[in-house]
C-alpha positions in Angstrom: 13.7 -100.6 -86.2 12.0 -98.5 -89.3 10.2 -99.0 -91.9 11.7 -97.9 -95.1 8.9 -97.5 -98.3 11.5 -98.3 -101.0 12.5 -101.3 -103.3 15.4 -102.2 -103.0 17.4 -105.3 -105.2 19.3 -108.2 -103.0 22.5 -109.4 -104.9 21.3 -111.0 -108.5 17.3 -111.1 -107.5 15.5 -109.5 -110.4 14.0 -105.8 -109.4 11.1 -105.1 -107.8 8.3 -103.1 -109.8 7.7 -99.9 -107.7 4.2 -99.2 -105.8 3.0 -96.1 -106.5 -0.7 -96.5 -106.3 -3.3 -94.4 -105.0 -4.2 -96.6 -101.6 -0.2 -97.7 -101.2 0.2 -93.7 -100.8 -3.0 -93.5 -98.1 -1.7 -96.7 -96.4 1.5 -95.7 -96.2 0.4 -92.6 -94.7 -1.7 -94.0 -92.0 0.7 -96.5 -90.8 3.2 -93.3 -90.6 0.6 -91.4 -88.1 0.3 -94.6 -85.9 3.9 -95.2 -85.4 4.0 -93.5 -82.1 0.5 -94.0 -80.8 -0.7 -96.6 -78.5 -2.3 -98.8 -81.3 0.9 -99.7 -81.9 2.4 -100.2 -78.5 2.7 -103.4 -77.0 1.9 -102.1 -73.1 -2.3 -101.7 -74.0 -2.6 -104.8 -74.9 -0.8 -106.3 -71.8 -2.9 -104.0 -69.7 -6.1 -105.9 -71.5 -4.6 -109.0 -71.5 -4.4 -108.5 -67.1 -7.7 -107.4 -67.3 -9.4 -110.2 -69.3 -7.5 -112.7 -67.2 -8.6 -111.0 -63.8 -12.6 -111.7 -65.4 -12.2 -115.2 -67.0 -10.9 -116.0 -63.7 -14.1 -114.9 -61.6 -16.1 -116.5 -64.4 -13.7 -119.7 -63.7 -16.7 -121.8 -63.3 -18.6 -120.8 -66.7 -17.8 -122.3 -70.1 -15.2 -121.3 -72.2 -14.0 -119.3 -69.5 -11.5 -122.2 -68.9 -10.2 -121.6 -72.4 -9.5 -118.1 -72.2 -7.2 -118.7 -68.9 -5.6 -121.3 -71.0 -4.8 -118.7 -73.8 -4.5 -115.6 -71.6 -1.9 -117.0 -69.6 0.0 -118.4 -72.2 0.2 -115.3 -74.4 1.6 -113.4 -70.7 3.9 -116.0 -69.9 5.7 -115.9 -73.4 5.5 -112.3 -72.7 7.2 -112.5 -69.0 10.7 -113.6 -69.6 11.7 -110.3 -72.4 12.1 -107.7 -70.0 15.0 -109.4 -69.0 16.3 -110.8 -72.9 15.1 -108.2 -74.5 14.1 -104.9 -73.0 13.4 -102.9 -75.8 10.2 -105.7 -76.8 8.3 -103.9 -79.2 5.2 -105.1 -81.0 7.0 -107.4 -82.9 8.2 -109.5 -80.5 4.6 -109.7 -78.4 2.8 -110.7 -81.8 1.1 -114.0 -79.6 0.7 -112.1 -77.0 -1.4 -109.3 -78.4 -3.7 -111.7 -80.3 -4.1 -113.8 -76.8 -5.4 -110.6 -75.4 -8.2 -110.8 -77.9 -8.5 -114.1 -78.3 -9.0 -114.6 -74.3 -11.4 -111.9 -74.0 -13.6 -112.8 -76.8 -13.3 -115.9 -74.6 -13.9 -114.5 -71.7 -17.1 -112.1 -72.7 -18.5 -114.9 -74.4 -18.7 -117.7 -71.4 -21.9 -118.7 -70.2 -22.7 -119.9 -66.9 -23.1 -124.0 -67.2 -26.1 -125.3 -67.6 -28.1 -126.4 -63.9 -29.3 -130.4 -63.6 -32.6 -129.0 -62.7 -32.4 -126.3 -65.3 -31.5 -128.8 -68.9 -34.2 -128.8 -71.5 -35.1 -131.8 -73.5 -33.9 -132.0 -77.1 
């Protein structure tokens, strides 16, 4: 699947008024020099996705950590099944999944241990 910077008219749909600014151009540009780089491949974020859900789950115990095993493992599991219906998955396909990855270790990072009975301050 490309990308193709053109307008292009769909049966009687009025035309499209070309973009031909400045920052189009530049954007254009820099999404052309990622294309093959690992930003854009699917198999980083996987590899972070593992990683975060390996910590939250040694941080089990603390808060929020709970949360990001909840979304970690859901963004992997809607992952899991398209190697087999769809081996070419690209970035497009694993749209949840990369933003679990975040999402979980932002989670994950952020837990803090729970708060001790002999350790809770009065309001």
């Amino acid at each position: 699947m490309i990308y193709v910077d053109d307008e292009l008219q769909f049966a009687d749909n009025p035309a499209v008024t070309p973009n031909h600014s400045i920052l189009h151009g530049a954007s254009i540009r820099y999404a052309e020099a990622l294309r093959d780089t690992a930003l854009l491949a699917p198999w980083p974020y996987l590899a972070f996705g593992f990683a975060a859900l390996v910590l939250a789950w040694c941080w089990r115990i603390r808060a929020n950590a709970q949360a990001a095993i909840a979304v970690l493992a859901s963004g992997l599991a809607y992952a899991a099944p398209l190697p087999l219906i769809a081996p070419g998955a690209d970035l497009r396909f694993l749209g949840w999944t990369c933003l679990a990855a975040m999402i979980g270790a932002a989670l994950a990072l952020a837990s803090r241990p729970h708060a001790r009975a002999g350790n809770v301050q009065p309001n």
